[in-house]
GUPASE-66586 format. One line per 10 residues: number of its first residue (from 0); for each residue x, y, z of N, C-alpha, C. Coordinates in nm, 2 decimals, decimal comma, padded with zeros to 4 digits. Layout:
residues N
NUM> X Y Z X Y Z X Y Z ~ ...
***
This chain:
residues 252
0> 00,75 04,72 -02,85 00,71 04,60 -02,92 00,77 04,48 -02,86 ~ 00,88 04,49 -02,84 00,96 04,36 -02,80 00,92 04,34 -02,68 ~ 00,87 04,46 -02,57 00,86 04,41 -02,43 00,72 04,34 -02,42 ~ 00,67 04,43 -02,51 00,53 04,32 -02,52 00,51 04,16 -02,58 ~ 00,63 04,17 -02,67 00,60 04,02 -02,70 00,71 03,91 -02,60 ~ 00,76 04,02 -02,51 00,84 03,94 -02,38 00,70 03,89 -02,29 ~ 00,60 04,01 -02,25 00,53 03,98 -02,13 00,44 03,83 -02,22 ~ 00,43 03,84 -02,35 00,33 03,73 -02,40 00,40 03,61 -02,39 ~ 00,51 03,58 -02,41 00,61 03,48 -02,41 00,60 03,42 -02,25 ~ 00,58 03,52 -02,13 00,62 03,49 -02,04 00,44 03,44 -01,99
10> 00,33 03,49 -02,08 00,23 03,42 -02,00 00,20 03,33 -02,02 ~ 00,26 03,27 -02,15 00,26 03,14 -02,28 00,35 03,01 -02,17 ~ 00,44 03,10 -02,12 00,49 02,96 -02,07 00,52 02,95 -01,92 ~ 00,49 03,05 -01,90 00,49 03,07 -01,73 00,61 03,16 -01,71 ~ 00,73 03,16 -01,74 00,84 03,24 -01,74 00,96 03,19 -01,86 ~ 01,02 03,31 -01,84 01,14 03,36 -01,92 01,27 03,36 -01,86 ~ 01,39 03,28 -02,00 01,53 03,33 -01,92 01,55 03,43 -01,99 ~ 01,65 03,49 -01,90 01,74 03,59 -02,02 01,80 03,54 -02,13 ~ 01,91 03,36 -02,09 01,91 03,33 -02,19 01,83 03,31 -02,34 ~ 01,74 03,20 -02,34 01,63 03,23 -02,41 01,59 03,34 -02,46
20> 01,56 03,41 -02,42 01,52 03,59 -02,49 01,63 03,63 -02,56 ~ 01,77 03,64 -02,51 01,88 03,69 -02,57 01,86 03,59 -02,75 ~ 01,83 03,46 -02,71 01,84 03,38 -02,84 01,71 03,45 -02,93 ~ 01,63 03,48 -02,86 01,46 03,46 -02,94 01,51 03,62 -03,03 ~ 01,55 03,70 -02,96 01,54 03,89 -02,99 01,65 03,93 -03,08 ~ 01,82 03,83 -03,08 01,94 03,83 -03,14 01,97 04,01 -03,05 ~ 01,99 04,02 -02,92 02,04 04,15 -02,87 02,11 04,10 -02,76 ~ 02,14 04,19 -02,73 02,26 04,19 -02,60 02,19 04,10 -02,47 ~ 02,26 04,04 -02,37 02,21 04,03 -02,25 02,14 04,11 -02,15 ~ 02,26 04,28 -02,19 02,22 04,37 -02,13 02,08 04,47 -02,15
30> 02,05 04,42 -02,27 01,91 04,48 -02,33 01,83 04,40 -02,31 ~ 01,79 04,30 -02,28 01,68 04,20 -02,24 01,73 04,24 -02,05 ~ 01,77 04,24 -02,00 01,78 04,24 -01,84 01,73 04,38 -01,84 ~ 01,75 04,51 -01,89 01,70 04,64 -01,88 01,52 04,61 -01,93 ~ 01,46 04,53 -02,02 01,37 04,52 -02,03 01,29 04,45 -01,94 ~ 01,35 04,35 -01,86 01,24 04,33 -01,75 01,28 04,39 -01,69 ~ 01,39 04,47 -01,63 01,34 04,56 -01,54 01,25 04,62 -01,55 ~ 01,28 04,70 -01,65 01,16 04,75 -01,66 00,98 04,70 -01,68 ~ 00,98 04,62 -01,72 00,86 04,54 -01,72 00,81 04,47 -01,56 ~ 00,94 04,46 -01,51 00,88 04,41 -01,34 00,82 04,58 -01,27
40> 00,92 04,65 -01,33 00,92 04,76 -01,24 00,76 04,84 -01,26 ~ 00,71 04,76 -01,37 00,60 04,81 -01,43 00,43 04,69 -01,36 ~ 00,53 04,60 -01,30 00,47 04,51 -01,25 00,39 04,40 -01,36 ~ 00,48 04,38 -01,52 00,41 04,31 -01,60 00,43 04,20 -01,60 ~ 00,58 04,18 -01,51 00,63 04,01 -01,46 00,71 04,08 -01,31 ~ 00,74 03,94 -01,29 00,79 03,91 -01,16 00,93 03,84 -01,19 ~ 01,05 03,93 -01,12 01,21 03,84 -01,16 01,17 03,74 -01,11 ~ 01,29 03,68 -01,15 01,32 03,51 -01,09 01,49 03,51 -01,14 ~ 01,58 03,40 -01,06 01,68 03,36 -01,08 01,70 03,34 -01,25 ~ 01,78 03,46 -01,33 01,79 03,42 -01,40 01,70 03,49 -01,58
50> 01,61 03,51 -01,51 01,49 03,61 -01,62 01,34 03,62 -01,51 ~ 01,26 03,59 -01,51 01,14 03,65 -01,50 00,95 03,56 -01,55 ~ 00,90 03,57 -01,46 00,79 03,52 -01,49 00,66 03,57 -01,48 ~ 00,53 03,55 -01,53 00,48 03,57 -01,53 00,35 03,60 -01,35 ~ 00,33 03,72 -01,38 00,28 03,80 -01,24 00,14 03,67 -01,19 ~ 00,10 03,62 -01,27 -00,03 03,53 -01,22 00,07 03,40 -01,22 ~ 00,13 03,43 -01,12 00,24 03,31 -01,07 00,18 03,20 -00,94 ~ 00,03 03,23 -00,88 -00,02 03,13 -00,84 -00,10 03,04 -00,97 ~ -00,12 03,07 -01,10 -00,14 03,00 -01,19 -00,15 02,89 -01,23 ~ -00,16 02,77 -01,27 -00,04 02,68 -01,36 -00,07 02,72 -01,53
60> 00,06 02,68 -01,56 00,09 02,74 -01,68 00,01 02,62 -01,76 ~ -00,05 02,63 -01,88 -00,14 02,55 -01,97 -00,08 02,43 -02,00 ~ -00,16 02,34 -01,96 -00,06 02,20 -02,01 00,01 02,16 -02,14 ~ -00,12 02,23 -02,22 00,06 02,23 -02,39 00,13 02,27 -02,39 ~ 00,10 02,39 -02,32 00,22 02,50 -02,31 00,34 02,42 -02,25 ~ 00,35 02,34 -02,10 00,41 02,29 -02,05 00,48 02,21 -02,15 ~ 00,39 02,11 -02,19 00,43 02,02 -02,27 00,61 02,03 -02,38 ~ 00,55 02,14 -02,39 00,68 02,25 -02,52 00,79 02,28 -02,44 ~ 00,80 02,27 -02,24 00,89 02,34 -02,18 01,03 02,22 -02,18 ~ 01,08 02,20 -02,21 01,25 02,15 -02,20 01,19 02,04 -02,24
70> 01,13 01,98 -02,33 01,12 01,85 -02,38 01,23 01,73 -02,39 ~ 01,37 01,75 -02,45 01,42 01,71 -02,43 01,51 01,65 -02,34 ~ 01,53 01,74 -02,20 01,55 01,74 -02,04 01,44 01,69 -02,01 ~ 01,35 01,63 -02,09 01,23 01,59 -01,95 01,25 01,45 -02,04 ~ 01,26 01,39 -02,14 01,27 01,26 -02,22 01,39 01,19 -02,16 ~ 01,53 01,31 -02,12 01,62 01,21 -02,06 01,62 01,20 -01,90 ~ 01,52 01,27 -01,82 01,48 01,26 -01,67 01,43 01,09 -01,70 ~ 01,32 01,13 -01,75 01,26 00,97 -01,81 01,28 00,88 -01,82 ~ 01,39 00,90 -01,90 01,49 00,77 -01,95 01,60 00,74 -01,79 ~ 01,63 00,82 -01,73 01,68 00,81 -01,60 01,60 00,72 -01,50
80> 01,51 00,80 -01,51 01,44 00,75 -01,38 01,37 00,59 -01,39 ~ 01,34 00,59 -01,51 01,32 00,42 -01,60 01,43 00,36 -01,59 ~ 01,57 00,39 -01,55 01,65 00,26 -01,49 01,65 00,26 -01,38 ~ 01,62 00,35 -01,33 01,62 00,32 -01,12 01,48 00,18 -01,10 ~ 01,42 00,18 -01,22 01,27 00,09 -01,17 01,30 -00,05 -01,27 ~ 01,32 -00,15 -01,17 01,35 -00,28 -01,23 01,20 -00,35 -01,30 ~ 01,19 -00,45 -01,37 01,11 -00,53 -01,39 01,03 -00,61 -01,31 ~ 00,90 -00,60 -01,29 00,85 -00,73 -01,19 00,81 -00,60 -01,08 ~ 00,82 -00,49 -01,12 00,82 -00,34 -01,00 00,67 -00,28 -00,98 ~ 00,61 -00,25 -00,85 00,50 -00,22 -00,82 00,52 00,00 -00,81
90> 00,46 00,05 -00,87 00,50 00,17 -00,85 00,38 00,25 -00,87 ~ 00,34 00,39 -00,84 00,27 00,48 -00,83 00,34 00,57 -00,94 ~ 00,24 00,67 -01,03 00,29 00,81 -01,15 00,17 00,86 -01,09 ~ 00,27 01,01 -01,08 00,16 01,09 -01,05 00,12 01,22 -01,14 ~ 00,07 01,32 -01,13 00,04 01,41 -01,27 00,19 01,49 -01,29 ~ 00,18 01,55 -01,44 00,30 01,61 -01,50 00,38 01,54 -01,62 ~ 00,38 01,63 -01,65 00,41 01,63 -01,82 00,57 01,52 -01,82 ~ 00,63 01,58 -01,69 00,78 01,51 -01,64 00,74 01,36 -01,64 ~ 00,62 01,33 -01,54 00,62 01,22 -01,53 00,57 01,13 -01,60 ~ 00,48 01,20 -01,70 00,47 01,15 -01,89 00,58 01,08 -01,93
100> 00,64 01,18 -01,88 00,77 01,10 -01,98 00,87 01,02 -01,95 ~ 00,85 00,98 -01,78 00,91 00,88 -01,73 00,84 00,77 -01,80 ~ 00,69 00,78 -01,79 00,57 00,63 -01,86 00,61 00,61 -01,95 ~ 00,67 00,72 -02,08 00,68 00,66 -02,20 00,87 00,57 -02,18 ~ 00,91 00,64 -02,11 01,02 00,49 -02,13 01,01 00,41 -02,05 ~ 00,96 00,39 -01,95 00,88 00,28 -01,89 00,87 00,15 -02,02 ~ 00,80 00,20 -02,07 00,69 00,11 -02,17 00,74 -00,02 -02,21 ~ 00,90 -00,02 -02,23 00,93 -00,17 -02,26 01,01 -00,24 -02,12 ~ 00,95 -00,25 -02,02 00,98 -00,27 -01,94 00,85 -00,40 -01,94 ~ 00,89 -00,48 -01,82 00,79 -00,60 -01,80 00,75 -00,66 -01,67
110> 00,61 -00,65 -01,66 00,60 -00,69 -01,52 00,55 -00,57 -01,43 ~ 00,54 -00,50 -01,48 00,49 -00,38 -01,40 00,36 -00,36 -01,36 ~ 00,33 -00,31 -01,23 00,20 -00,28 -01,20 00,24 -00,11 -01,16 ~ 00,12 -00,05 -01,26 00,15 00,06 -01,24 00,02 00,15 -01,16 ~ 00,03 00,22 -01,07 -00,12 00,30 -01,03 -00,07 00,39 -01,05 ~ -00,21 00,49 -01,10 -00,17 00,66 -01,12 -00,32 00,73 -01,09 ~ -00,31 00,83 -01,10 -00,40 00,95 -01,09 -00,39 01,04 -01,23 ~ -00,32 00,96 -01,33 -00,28 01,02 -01,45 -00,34 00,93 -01,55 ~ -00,44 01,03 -01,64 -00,53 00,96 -01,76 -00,41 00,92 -01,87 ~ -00,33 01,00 -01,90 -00,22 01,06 -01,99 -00,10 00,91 -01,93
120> -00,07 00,92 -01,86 -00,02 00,77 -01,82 -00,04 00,67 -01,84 ~ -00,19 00,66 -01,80 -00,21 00,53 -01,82 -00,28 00,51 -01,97 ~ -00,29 00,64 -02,07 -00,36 00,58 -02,15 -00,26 00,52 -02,24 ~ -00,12 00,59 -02,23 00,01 00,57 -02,29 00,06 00,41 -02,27 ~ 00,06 00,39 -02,12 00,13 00,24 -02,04 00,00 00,11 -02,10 ~ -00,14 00,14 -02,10 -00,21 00,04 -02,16 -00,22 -00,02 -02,24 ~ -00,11 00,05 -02,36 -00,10 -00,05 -02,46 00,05 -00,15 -02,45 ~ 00,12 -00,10 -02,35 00,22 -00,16 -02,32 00,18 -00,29 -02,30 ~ 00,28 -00,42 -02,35 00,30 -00,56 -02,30 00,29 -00,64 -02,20 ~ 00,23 -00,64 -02,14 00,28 -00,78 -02,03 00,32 -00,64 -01,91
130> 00,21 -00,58 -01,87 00,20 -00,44 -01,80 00,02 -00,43 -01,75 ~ 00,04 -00,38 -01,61 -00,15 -00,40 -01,56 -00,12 -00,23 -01,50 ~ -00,17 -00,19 -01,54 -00,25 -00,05 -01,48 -00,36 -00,05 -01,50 ~ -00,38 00,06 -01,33 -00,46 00,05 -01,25 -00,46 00,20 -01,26 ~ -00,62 00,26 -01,26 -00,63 00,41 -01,25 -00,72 00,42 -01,11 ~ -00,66 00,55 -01,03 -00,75 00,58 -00,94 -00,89 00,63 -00,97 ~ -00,94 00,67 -00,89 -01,13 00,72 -00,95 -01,11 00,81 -00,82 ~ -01,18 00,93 -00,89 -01,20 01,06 -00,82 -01,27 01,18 -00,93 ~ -01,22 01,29 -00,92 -01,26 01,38 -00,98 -01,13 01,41 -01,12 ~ -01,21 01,47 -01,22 -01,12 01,45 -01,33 -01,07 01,59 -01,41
140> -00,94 01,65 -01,38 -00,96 01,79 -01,41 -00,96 01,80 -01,56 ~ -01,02 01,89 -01,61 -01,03 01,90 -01,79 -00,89 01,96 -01,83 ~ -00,83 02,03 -01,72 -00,68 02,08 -01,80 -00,62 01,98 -01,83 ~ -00,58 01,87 -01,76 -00,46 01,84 -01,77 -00,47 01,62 -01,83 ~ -00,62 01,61 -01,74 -00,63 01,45 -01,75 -00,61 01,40 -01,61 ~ -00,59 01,49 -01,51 -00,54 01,47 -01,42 -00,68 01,42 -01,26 ~ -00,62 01,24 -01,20 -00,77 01,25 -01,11 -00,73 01,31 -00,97 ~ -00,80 01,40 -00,90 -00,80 01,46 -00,77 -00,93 01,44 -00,71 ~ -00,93 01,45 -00,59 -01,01 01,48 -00,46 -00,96 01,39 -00,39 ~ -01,09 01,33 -00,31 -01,03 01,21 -00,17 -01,07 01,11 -00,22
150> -01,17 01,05 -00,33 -01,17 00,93 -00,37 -01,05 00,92 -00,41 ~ -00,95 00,97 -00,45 -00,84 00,94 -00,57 -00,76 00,90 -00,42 ~ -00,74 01,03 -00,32 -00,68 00,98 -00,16 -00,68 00,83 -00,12 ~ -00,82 00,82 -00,12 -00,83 00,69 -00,04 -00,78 00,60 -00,12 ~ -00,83 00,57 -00,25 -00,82 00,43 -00,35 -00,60 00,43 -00,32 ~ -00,54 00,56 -00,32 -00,43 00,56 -00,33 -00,32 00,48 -00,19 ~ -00,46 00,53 -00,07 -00,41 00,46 00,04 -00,41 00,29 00,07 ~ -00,49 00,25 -00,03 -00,47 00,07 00,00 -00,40 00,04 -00,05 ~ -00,25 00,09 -00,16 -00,17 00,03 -00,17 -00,02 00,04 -00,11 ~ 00,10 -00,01 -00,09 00,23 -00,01 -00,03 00,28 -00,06 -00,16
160> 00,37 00,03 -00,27 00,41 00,01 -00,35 00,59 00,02 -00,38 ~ 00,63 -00,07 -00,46 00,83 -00,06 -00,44 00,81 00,09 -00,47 ~ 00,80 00,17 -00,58 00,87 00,29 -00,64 00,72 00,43 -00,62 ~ 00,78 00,53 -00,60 00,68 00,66 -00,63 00,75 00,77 -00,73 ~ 00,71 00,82 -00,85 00,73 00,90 -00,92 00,66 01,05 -00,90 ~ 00,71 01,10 -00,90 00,68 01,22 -00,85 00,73 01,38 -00,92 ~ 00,61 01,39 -00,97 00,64 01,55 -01,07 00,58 01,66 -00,97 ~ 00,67 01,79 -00,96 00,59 01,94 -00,89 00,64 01,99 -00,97 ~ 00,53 02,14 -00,94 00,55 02,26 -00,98 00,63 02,33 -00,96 ~ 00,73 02,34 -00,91 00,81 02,41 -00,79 00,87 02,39 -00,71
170> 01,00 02,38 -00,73 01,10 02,37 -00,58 01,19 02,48 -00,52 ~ 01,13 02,51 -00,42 01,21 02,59 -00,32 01,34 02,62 -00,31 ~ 01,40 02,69 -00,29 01,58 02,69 -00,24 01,58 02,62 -00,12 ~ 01,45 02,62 00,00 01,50 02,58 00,11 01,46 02,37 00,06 ~ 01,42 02,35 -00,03 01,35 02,19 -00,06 01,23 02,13 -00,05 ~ 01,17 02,28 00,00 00,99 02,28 -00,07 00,95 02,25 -00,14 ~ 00,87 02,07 -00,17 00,84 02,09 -00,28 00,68 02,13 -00,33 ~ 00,64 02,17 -00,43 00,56 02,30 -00,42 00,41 02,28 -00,54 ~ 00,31 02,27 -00,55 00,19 02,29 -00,63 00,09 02,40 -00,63 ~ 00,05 02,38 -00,74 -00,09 02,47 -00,74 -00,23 02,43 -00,69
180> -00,27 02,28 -00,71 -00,40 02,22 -00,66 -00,40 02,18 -00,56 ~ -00,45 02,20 -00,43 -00,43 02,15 -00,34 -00,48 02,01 -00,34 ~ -00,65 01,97 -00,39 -00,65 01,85 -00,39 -00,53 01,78 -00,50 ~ -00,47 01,82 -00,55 -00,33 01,70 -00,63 -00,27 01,68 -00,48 ~ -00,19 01,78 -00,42 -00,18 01,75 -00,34 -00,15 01,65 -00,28 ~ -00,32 01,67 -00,15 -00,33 01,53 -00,11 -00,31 01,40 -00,16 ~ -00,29 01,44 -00,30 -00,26 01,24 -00,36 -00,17 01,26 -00,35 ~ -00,08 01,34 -00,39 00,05 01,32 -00,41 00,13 01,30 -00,30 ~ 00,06 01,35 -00,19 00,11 01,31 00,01 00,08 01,16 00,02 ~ -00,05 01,12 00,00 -00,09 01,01 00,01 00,04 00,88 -00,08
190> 00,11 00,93 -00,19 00,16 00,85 -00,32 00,31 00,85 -00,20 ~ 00,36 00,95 -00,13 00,49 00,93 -00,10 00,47 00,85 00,00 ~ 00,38 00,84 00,08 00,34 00,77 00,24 00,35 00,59 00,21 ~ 00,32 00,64 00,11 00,29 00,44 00,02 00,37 00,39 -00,05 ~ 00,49 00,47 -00,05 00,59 00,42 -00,12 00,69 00,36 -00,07 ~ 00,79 00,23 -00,12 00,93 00,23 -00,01 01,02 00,35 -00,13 ~ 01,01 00,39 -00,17 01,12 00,46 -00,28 01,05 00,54 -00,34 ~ 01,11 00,66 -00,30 01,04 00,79 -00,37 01,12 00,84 -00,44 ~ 01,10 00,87 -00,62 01,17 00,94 -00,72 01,09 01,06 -00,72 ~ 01,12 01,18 -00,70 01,15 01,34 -00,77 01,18 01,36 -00,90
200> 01,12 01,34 -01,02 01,17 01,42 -01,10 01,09 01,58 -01,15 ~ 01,21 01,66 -01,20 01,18 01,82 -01,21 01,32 01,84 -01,30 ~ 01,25 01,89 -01,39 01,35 01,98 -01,51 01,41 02,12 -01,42 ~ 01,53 02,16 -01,47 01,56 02,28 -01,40 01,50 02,41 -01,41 ~ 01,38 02,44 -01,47 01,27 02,56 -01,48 01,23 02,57 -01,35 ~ 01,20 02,47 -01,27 01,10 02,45 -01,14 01,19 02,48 -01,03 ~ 01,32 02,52 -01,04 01,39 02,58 -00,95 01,32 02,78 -00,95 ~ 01,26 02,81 -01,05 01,31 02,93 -01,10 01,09 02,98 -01,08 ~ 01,03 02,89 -01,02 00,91 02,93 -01,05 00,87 02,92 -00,89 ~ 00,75 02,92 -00,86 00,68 02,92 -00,72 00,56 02,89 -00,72
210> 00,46 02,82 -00,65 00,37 02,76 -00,62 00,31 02,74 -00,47 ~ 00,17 02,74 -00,45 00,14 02,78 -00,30 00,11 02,69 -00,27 ~ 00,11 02,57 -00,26 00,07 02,46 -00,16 00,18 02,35 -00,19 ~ 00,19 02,32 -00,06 00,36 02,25 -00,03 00,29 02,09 -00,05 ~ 00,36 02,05 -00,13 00,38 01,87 -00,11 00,43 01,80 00,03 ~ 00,55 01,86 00,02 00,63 01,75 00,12 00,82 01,84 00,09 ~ 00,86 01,75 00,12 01,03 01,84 00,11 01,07 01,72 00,07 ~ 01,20 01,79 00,01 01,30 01,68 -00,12 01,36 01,57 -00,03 ~ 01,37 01,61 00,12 01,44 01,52 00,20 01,36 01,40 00,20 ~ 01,25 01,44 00,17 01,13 01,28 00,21 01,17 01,16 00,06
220> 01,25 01,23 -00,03 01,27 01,13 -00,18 01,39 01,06 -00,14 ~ 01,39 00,94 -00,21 01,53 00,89 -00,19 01,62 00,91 -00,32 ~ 01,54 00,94 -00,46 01,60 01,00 -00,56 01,56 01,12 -00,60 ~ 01,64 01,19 -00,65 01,55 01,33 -00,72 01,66 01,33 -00,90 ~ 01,58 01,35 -00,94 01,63 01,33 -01,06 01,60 01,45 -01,15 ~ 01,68 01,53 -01,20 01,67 01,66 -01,30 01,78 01,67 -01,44 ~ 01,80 01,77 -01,52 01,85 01,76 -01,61 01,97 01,89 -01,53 ~ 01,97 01,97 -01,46 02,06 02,05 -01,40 02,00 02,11 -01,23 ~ 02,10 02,14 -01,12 02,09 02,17 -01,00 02,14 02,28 -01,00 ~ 02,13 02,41 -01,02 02,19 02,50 -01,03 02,24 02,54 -00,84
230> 02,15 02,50 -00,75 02,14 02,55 -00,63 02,23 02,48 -00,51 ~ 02,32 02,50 -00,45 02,42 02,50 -00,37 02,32 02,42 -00,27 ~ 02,22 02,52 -00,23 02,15 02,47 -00,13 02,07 02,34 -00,14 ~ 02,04 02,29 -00,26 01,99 02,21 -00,30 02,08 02,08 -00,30 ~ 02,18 02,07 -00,31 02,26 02,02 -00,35 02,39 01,96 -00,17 ~ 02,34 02,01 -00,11 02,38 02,05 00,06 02,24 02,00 00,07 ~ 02,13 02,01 00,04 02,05 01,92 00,16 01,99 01,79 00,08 ~ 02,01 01,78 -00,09 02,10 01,61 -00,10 02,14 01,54 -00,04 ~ 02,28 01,60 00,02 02,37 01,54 00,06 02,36 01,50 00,22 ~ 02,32 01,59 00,27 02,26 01,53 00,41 02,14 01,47 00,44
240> 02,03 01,47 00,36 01,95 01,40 00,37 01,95 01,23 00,32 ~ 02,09 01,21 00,25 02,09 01,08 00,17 02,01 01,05 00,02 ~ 01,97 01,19 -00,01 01,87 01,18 -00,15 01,98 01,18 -00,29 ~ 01,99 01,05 -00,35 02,04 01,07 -00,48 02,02 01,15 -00,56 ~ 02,12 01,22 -00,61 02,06 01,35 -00,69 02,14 01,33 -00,80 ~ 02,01 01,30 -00,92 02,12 01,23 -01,06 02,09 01,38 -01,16 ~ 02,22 01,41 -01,24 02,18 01,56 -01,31 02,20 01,45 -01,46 ~ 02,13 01,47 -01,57 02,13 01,41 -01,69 02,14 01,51 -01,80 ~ 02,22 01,62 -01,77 02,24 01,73 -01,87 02,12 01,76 -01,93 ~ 02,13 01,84 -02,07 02,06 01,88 -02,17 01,97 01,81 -02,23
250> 02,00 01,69 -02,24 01,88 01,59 -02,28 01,90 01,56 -02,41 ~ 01,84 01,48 -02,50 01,84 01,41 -02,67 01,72 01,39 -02,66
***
């Protein structure tokens, strides 16, 4: 009974910690790590650093579902990455629930011109004050709100903007950073090419997941911004690439 309402947990949200499960079940560590074993060994999830995810791991996990994942760690990424961007600032948001939530603290900010590929962005920033966004035009996916193809490419290419915000699916140990749609993608290639200042933000789950089409690598950001870095390696090619790497804890 429990292992099945582990593999449902894990399709609900894309993956599972041990911690988490230890809290959700009230049992040992050692009894939730024997249960995905067994469950991977059964092929019902796939480990990961940590607990385990769900086997349709080229997937993306359902955008409410998302929505529900570290909410709080993603309010204070937001609130982070909203002081790196001054007033009077020209900037690009691109899709993700992370980058939601940079917009919403945005909002009393002044002077902004904002472009996105994000309905959820801009429907949020348009009621904002003494603020002009600007949506791309392309194709419109029903999951998420989100615009892709090459119209969204091109409209993205006539601008040279101060700041790029930037949400993935997935980051690598080696600093892959990583998606599921390939047309997102291309905007999101097109969004760092046009930017002088590229922000990364990613909650610490996206260390722990995987995704088949590469963005770009963390070295290309000049900020990356998360609520925790668990990875050495991550943290080592920070530091040699020059990319600010701000950790904002647990979140409020």
């Amino acid at each position: 009974m429990r292992q099945a309402q582990i593999v449902e947990l894990a399709r609900q949200m894309g993956e599972v910690t041990v911690e988490h499960l230890v809290e959700t079940f009230a049992v040992t560590p050692q009894t939730i790590r024997k249960d995905l074993n067994t469950l991977c060994d059964r092929g019902a999830l796939k480990r990961t650093h940590g607990g385990a995810m769900h086997p349709s791991g080229v997937e993306n996990v359902e955008y409410e579902a998302r929505r529900q994942i570290a909410p709080a760690e993603k309010r204070a990424i937001g609130r982070a990455a909203a002081a790196l961007i001054p007033d009077n600032a020209s900037l690009f948001i691109n899709i993700g629930t992370t980058t939601e939530a940079v917009a919403q603290a945005l909002s009393q900010h002044r002077g902004l011109m904002v472009i996105t590929n994000n309905i959820n962005v801009a429907n949020h920033l348009r009621l904002a004050p003494n603020m002009e966004v600007v949506i791309a035009g392309g194709v419109v996916r029903a999951t998420d709100g989100g615009i892709v193809g090459e119209a969204a490419v091109d409209f993205i290419r006539q601008f040279k903007v101060d700041f790029a915000v930037i949400g993935v699916s997935a980051i690598d140990p080696d600093g892959s950073l990583l998606d599921f749609d390939y047309r997102e993608v291309k905007v999101a290639q097109a969004i760092i090419a046009n930017a002088r200042h590229v922000i990364v933000v990613s909650d610490s789950t996206k260390f722990t997941r995987t995704a088949p089409v590469r963005i770009g690598h963390l070295s290309q950001a000049h900020s990356f911004i998360t609520d925790a870095c668990p990875l050495k390696s991550i943290r080592d090619l920070c530091a040699e690439a020059g990319t600010q790497l701000v950790e904002t804890g647990s979140g409020a």
